[in-house]
PDB file of the backbone (N, CA, C, O) and the ligand in Angstrom, with CONECT records:
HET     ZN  A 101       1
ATOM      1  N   UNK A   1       0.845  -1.199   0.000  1.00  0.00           N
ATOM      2  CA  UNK A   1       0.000   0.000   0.000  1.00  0.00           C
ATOM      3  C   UNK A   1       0.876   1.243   0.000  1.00  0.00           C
ATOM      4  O   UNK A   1       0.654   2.167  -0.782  1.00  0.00           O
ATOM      5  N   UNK A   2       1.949   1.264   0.948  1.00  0.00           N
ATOM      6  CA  UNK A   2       2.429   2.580   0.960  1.00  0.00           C
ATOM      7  C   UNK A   2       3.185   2.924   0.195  1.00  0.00           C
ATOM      8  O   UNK A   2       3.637   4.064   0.086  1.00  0.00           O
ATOM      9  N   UNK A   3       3.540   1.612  -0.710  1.00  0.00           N
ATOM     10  CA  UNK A   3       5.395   1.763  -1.885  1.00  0.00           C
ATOM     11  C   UNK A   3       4.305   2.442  -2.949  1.00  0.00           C
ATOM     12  O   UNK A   3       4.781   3.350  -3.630  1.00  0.00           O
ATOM     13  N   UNK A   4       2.684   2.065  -3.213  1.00  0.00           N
ATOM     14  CA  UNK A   4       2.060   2.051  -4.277  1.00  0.00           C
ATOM     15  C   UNK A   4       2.008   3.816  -4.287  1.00  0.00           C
ATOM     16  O   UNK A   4       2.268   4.595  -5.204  1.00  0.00           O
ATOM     17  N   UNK A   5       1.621   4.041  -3.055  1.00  0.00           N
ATOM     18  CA  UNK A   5       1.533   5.431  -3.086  1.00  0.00           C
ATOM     19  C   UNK A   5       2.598   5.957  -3.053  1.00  0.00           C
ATOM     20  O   UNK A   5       2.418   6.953  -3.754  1.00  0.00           O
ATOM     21  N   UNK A   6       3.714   5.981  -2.681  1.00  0.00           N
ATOM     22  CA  UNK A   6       4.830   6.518  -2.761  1.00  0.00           C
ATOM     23  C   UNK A   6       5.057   6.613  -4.613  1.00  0.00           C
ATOM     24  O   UNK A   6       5.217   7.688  -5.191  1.00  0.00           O
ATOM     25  N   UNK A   7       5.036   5.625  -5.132  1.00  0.00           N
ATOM     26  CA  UNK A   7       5.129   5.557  -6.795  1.00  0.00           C
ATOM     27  C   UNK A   7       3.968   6.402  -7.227  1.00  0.00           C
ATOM     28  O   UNK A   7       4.326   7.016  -8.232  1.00  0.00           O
ATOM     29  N   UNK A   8       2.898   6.662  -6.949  1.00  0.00           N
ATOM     30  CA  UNK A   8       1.824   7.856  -7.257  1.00  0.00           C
ATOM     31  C   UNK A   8       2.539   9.287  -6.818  1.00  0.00           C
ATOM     32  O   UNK A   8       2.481  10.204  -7.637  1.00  0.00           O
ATOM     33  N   UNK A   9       3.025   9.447  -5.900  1.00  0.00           N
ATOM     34  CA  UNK A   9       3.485  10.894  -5.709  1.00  0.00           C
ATOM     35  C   UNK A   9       4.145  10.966  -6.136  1.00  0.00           C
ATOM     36  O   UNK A   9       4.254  12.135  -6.505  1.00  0.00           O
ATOM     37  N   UNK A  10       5.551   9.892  -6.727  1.00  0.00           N
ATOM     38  CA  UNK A  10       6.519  10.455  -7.453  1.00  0.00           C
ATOM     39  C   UNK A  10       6.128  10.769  -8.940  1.00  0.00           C
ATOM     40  O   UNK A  10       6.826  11.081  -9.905  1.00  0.00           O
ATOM     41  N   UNK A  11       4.383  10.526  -8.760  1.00  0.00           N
ATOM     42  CA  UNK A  11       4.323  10.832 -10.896  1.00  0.00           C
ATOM     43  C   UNK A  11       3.399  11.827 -10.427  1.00  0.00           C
ATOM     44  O   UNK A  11       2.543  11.852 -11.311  1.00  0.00           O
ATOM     45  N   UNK A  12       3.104  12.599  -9.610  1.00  0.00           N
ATOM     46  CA  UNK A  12       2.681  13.875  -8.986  1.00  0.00           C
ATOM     47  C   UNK A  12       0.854  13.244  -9.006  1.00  0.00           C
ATOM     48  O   UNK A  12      -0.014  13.969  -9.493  1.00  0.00           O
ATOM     49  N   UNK A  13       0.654  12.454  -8.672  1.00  0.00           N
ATOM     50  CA  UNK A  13      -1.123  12.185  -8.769  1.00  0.00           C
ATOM     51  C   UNK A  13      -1.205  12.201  -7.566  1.00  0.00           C
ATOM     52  O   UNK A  13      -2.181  12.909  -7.319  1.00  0.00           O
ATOM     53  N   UNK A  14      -0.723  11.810  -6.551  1.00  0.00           N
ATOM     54  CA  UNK A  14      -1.340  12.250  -5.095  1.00  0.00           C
ATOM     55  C   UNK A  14      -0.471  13.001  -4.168  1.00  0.00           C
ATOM     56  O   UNK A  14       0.690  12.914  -4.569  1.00  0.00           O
ATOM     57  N   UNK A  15      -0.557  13.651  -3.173  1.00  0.00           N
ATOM     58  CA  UNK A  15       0.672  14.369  -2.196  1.00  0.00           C
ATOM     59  C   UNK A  15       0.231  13.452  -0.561  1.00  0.00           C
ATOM     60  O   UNK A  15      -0.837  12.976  -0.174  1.00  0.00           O
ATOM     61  N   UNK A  16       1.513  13.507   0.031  1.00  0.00           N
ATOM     62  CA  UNK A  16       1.281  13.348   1.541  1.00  0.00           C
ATOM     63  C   UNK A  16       0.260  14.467   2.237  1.00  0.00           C
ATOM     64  O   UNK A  16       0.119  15.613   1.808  1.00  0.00           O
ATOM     65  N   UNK A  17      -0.197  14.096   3.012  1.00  0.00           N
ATOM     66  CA  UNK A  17      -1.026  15.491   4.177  1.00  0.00           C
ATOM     67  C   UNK A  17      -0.103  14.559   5.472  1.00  0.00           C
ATOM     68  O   UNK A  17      -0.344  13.495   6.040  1.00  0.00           O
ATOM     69  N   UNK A  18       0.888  15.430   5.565  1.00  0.00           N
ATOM     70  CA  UNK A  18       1.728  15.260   6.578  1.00  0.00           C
ATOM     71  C   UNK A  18       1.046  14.954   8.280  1.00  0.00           C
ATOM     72  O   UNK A  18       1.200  14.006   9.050  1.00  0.00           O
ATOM     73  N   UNK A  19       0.419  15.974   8.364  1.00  0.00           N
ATOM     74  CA  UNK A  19      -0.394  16.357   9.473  1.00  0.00           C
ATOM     75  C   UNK A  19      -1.030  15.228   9.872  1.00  0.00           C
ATOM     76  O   UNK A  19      -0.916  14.767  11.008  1.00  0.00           O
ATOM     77  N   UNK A  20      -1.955  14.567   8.673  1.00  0.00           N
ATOM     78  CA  UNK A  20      -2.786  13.639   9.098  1.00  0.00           C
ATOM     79  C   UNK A  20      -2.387  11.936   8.612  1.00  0.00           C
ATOM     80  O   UNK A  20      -2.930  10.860   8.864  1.00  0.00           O
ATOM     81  N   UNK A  21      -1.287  12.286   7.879  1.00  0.00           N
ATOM     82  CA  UNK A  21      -0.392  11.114   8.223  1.00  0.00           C
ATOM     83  C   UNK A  21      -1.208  10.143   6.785  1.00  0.00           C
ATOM     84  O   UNK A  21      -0.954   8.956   6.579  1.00  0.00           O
ATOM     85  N   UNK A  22      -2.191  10.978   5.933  1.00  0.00           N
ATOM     86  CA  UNK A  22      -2.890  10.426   5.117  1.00  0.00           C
ATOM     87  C   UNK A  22      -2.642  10.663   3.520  1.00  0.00           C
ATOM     88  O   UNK A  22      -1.520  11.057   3.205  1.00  0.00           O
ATOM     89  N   UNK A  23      -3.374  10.502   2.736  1.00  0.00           N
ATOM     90  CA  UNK A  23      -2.879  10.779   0.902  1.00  0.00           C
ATOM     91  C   UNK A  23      -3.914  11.557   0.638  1.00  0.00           C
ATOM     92  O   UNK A  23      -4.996  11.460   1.218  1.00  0.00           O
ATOM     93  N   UNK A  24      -3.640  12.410  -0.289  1.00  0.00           N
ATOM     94  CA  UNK A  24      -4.821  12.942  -1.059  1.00  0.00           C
ATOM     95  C   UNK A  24      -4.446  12.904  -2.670  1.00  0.00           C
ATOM     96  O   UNK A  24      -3.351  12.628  -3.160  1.00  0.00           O
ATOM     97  N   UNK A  25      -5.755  13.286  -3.401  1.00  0.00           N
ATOM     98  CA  UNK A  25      -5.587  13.287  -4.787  1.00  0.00           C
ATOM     99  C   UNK A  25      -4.991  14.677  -4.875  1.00  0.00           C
ATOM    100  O   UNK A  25      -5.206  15.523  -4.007  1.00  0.00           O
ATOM    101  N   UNK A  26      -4.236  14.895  -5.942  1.00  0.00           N
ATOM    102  CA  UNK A  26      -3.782  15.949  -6.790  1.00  0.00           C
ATOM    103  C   UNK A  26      -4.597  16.736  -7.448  1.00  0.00           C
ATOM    104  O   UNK A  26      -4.655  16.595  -8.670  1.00  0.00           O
ATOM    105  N   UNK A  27      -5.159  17.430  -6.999  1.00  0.00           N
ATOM    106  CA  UNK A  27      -6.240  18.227  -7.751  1.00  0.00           C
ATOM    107  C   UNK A  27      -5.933  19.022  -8.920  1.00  0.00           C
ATOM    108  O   UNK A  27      -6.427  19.079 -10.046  1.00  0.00           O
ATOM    109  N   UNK A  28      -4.662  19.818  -8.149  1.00  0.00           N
ATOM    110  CA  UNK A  28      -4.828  20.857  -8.942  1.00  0.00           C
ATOM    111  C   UNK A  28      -3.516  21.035  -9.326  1.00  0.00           C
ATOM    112  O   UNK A  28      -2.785  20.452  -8.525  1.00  0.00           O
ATOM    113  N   UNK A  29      -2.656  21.803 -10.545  1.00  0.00           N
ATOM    114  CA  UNK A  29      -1.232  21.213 -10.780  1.00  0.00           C
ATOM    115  C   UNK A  29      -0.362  22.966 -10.357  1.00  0.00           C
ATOM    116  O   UNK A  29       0.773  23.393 -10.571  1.00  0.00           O
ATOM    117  N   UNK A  30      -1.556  23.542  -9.711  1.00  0.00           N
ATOM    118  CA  UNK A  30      -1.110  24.629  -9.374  1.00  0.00           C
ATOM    119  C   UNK A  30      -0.731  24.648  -7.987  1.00  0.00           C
ATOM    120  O   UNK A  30      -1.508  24.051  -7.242  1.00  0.00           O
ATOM    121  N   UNK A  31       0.339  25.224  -7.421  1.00  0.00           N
ATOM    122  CA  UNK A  31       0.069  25.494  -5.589  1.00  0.00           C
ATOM    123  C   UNK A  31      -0.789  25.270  -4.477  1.00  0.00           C
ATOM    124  O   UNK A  31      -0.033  25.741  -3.628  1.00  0.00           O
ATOM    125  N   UNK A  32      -1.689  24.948  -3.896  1.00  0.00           N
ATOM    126  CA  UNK A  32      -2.235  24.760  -3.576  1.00  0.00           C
ATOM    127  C   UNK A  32      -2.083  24.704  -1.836  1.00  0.00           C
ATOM    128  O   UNK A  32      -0.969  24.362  -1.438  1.00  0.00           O
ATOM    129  N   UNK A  33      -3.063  24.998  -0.852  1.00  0.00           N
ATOM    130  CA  UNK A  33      -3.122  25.248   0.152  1.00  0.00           C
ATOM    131  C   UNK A  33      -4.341  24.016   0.600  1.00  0.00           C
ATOM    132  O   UNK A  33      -5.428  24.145   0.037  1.00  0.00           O
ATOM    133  N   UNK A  34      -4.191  22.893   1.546  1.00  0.00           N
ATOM    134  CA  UNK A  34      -5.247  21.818   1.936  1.00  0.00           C
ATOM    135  C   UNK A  34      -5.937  22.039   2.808  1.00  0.00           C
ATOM    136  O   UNK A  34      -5.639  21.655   3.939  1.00  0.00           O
ATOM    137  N   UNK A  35      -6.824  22.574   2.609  1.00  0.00           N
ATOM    138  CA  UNK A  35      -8.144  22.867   3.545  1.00  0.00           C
ATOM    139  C   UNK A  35      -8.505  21.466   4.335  1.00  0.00           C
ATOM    140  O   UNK A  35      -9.149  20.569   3.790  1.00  0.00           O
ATOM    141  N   UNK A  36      -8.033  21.391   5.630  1.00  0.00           N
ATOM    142  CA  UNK A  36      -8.609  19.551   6.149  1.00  0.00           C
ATOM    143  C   UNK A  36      -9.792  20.106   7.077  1.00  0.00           C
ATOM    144  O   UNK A  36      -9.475  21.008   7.852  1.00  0.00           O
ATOM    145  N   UNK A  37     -11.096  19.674   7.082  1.00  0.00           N
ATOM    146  CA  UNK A  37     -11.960  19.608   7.904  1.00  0.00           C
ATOM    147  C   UNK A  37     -11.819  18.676   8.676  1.00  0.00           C
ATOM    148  O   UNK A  37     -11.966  17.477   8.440  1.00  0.00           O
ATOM    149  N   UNK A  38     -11.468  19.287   9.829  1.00  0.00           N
ATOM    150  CA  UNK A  38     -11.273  18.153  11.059  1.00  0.00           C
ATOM    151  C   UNK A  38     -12.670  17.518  11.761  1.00  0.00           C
ATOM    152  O   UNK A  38     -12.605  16.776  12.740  1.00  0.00           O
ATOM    153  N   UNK A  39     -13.866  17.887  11.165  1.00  0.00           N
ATOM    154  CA  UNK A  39     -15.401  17.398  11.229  1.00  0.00           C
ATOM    155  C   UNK A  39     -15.395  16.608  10.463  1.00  0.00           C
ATOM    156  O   UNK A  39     -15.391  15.557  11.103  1.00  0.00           O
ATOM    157  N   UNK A  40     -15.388  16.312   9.068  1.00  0.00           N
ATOM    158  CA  UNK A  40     -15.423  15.035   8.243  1.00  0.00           C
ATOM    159  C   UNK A  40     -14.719  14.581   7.673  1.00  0.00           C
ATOM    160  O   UNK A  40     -14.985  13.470   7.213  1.00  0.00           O
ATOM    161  N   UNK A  41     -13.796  15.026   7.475  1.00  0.00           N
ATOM    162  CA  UNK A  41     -12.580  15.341   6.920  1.00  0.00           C
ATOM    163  C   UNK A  41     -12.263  15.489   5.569  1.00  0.00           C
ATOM    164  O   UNK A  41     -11.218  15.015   5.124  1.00  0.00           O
ATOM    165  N   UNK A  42     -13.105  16.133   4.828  1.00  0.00           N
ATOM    166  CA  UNK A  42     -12.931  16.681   3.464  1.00  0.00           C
ATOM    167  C   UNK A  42     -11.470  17.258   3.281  1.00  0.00           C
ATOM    168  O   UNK A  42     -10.923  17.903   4.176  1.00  0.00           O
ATOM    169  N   UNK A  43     -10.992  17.040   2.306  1.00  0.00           N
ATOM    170  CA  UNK A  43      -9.750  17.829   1.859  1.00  0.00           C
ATOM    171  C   UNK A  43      -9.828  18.269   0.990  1.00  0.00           C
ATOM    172  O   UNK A  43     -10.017  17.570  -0.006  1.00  0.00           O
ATOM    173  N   UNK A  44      -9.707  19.902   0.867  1.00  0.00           N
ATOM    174  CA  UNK A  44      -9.883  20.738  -0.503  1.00  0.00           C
ATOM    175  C   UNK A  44      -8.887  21.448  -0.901  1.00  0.00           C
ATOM    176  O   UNK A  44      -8.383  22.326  -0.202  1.00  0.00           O
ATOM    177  N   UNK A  45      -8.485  21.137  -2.100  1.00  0.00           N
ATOM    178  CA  UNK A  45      -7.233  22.089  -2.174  1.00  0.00           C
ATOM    179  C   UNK A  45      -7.620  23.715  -2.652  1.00  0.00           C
ATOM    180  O   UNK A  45      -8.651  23.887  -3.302  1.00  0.00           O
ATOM    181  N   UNK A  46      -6.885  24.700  -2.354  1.00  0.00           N
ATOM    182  CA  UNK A  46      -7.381  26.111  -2.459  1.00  0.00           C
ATOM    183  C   UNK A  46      -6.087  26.510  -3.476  1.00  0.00           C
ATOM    184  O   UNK A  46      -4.917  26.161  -3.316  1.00  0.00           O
ATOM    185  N   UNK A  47      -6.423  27.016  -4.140  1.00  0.00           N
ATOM    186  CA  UNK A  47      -5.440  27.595  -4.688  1.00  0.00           C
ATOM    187  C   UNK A  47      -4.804  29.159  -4.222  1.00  0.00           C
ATOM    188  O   UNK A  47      -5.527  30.111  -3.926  1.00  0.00           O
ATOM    189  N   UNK A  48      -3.702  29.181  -4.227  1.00  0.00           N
ATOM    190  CA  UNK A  48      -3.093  30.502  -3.036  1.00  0.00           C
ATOM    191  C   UNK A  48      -1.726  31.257  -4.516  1.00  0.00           C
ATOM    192  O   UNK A  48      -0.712  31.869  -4.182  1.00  0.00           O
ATOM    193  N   UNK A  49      -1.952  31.090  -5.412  1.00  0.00           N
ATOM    194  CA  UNK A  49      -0.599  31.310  -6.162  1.00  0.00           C
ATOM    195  C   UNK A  49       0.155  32.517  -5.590  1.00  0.00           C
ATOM    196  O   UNK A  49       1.365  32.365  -5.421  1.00  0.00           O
ATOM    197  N   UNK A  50      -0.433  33.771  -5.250  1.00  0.00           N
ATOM    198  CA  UNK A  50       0.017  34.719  -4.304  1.00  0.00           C
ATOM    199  C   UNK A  50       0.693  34.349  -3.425  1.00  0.00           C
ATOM    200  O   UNK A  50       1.821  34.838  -3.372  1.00  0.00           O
ATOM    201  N   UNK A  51       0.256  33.256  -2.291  1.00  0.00           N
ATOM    202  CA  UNK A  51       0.555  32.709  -1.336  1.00  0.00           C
ATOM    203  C   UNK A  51       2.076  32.118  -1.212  1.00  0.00           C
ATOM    204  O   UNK A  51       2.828  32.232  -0.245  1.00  0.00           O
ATOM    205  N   UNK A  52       2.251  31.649  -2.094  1.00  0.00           N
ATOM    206  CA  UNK A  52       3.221  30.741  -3.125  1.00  0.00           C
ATOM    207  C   UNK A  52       4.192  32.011  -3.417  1.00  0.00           C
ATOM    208  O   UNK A  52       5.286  32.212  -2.891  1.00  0.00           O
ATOM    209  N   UNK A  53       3.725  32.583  -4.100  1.00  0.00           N
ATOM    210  CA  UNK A  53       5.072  33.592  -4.565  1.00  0.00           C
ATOM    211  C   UNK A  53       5.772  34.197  -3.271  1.00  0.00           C
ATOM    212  O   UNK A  53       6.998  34.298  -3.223  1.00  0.00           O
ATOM    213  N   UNK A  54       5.077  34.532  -2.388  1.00  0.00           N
ATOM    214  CA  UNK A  54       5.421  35.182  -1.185  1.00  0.00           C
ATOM    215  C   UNK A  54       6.590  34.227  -0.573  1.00  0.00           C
ATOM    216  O   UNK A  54       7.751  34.506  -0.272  1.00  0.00           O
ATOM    217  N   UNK A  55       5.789  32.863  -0.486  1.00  0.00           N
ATOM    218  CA  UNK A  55       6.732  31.962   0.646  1.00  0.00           C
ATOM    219  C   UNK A  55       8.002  31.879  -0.392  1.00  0.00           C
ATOM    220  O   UNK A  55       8.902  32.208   0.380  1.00  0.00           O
ATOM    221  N   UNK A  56       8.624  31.655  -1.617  1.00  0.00           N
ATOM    222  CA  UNK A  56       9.531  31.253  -2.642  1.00  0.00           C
ATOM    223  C   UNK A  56       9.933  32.628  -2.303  1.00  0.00           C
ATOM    224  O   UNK A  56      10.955  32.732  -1.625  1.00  0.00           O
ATOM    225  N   UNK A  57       9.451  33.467  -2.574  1.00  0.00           N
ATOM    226  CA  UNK A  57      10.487  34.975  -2.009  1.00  0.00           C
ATOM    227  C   UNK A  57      11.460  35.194  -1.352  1.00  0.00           C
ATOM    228  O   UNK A  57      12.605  35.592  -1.567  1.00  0.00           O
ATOM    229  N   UNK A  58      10.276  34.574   0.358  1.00  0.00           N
ATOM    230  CA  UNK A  58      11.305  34.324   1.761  1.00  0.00           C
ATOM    231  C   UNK A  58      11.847  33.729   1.787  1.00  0.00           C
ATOM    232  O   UNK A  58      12.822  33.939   2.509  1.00  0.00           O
ATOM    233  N   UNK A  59      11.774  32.336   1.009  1.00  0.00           N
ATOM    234  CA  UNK A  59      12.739  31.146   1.170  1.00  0.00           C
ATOM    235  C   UNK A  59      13.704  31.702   0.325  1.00  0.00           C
ATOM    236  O   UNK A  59      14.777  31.929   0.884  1.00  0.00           O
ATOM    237  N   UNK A  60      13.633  31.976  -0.810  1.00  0.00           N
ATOM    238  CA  UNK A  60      14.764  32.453  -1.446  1.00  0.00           C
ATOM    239  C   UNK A  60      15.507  33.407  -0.967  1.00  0.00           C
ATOM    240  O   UNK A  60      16.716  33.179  -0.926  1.00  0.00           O
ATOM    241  N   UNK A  61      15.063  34.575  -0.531  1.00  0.00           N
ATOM    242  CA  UNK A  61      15.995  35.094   0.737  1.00  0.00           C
ATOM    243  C   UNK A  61      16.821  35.043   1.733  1.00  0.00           C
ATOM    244  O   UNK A  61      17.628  35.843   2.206  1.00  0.00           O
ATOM    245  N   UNK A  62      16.425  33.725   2.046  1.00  0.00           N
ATOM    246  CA  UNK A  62      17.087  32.845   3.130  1.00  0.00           C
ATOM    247  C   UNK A  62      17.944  31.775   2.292  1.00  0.00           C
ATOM    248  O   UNK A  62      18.657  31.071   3.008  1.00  0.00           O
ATOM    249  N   UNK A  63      18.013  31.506   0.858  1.00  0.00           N
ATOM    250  CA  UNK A  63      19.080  31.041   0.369  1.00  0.00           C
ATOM    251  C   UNK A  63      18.258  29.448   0.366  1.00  0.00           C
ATOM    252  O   UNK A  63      18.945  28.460   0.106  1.00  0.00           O
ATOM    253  N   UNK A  64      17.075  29.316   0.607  1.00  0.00           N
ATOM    254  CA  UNK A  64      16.408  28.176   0.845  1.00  0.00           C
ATOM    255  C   UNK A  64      15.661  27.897  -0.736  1.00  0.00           C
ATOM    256  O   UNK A  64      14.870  28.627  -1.333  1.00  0.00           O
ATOM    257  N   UNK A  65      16.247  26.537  -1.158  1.00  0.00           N
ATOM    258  CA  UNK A  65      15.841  26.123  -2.302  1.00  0.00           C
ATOM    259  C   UNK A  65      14.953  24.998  -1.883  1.00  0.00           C
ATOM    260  O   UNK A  65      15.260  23.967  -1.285  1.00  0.00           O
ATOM    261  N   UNK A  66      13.655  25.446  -2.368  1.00  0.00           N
ATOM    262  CA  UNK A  66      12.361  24.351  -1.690  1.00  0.00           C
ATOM    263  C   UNK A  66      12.144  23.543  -2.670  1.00  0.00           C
ATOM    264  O   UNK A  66      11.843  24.097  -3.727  1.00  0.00           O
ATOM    265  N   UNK A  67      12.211  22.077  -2.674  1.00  0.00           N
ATOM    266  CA  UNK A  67      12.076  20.996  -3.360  1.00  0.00           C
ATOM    267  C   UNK A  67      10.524  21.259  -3.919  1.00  0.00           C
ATOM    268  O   UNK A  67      10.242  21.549  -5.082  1.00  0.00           O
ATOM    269  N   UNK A  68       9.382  21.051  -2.573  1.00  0.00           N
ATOM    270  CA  UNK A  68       8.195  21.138  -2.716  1.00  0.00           C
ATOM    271  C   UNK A  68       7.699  21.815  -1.149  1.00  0.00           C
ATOM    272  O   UNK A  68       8.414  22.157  -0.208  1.00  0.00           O
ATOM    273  N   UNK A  69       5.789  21.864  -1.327  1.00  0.00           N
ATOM    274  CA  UNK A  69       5.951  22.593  -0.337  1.00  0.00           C
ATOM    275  C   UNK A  69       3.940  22.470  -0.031  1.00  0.00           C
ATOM    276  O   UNK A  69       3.041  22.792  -0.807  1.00  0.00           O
ATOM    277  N   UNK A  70       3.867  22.027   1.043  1.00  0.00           N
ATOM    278  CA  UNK A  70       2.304  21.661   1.105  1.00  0.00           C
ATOM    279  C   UNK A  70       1.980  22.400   2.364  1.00  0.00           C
ATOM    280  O   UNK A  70       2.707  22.324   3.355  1.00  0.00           O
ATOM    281  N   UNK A  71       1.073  22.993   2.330  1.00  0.00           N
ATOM    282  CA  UNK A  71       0.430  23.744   3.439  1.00  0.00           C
ATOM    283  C   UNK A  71      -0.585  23.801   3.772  1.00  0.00           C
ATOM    284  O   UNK A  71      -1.366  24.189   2.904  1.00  0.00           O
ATOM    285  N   UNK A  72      -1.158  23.490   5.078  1.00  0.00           N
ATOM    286  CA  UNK A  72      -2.197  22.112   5.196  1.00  0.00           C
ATOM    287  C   UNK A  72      -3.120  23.174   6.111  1.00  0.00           C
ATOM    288  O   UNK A  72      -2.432  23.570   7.053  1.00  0.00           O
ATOM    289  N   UNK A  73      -4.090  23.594   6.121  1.00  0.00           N
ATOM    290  CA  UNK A  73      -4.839  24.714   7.136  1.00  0.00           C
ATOM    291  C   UNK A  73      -5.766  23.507   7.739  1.00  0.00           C
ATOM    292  O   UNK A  73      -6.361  22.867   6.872  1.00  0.00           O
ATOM    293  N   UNK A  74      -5.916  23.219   8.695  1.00  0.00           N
ATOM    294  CA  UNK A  74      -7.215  22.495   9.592  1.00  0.00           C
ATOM    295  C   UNK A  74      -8.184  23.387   9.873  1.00  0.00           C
ATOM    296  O   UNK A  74      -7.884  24.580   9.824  1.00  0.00           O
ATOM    297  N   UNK A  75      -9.309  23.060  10.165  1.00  0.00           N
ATOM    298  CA  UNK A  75     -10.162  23.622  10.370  1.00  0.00           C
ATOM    299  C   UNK A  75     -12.297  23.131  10.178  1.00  0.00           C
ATOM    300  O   UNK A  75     -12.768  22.042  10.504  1.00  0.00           O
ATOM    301  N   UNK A  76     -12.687  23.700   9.896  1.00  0.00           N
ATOM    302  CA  UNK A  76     -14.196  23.307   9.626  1.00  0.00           C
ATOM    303  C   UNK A  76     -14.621  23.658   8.205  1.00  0.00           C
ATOM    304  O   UNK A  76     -14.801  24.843   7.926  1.00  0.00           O
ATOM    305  N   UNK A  77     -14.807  22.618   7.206  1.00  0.00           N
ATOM    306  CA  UNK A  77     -15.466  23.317   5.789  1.00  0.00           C
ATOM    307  C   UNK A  77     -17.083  23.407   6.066  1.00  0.00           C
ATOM    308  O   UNK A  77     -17.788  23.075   7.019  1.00  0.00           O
ATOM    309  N   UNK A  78     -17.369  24.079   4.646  1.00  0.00           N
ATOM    310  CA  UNK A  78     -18.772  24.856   4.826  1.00  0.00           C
ATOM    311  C   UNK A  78     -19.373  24.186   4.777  1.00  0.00           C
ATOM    312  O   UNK A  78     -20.419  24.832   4.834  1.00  0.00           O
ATOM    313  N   UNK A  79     -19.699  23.019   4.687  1.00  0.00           N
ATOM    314  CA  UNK A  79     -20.536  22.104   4.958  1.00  0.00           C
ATOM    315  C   UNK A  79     -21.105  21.660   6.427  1.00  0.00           C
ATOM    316  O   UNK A  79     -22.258  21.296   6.660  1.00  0.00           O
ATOM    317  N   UNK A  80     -19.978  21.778   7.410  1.00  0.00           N
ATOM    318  CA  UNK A  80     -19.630  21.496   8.580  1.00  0.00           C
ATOM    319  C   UNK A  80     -19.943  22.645   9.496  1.00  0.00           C
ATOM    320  O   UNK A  80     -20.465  22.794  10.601  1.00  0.00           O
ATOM    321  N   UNK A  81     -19.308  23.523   8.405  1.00  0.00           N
ATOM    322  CA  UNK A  81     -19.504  25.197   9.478  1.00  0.00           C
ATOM    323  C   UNK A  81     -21.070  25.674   9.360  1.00  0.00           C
ATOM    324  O   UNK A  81     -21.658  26.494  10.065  1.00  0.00           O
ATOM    325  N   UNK A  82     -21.463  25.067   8.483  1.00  0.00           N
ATOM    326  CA  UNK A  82     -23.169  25.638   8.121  1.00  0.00           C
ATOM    327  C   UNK A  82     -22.519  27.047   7.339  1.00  0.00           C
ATOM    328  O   UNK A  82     -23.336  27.944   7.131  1.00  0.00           O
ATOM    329  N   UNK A  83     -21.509  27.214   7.028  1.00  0.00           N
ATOM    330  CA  UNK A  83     -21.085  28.943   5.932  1.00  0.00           C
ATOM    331  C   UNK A  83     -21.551  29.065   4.674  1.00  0.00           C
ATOM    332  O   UNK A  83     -21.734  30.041   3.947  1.00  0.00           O
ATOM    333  N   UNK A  84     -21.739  27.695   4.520  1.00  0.00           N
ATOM    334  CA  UNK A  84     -22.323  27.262   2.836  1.00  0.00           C
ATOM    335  C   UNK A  84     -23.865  26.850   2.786  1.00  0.00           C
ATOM    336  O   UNK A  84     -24.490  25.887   3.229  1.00  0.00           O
ATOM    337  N   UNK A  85     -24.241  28.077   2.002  1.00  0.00           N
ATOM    338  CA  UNK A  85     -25.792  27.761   1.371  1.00  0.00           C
ATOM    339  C   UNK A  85     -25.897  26.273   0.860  1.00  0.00           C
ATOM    340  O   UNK A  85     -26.948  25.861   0.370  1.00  0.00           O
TER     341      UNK A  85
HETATM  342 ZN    ZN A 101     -16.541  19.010   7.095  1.00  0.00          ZN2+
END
């Protein structure tokens, strides 16, 4: 199970969610920020490209060459939060 997924992330179709120690699909081939609802646990990826340029800025400032880079927000989606019609 885990070599299988390990061979999926290396062809970029799924990423680790570090946090929760779990896989997700690759949504999106852009940057992305993982929305985890810690109520059901939906995982949504958000797209942040702003977000992204900022952190590659600082890291590059700091001389820090980032391989990759996943950033995982917990929290409640709108389903959960009742925010969503
Ligand atoms: Zn939820």
């Amino acid at each position: 199970m885990y070599r299988a997924l390990k061979g999926l992330e290396e062809a970029g179709l799924v990423q680790r969610i570090a946090t929760l120690r779990a896989w997700g699909l690759v949504t999106s081939p852009t940057p992305g920020v993982l929305a985890i609802c810690d109520d059901c646990g939906a995982v949504r990826s958000v797209e942040a490209p702003s977000l992204f340029e900022t952190l590659h800025q600082r890291l590059a400032a700091e001389g820090f060459a980032e391989a990759r880079q996943t950033i995982e927000v917990h929290g409640r989606c709108g389903d959960c939060s009742g925010a969503k019609g």
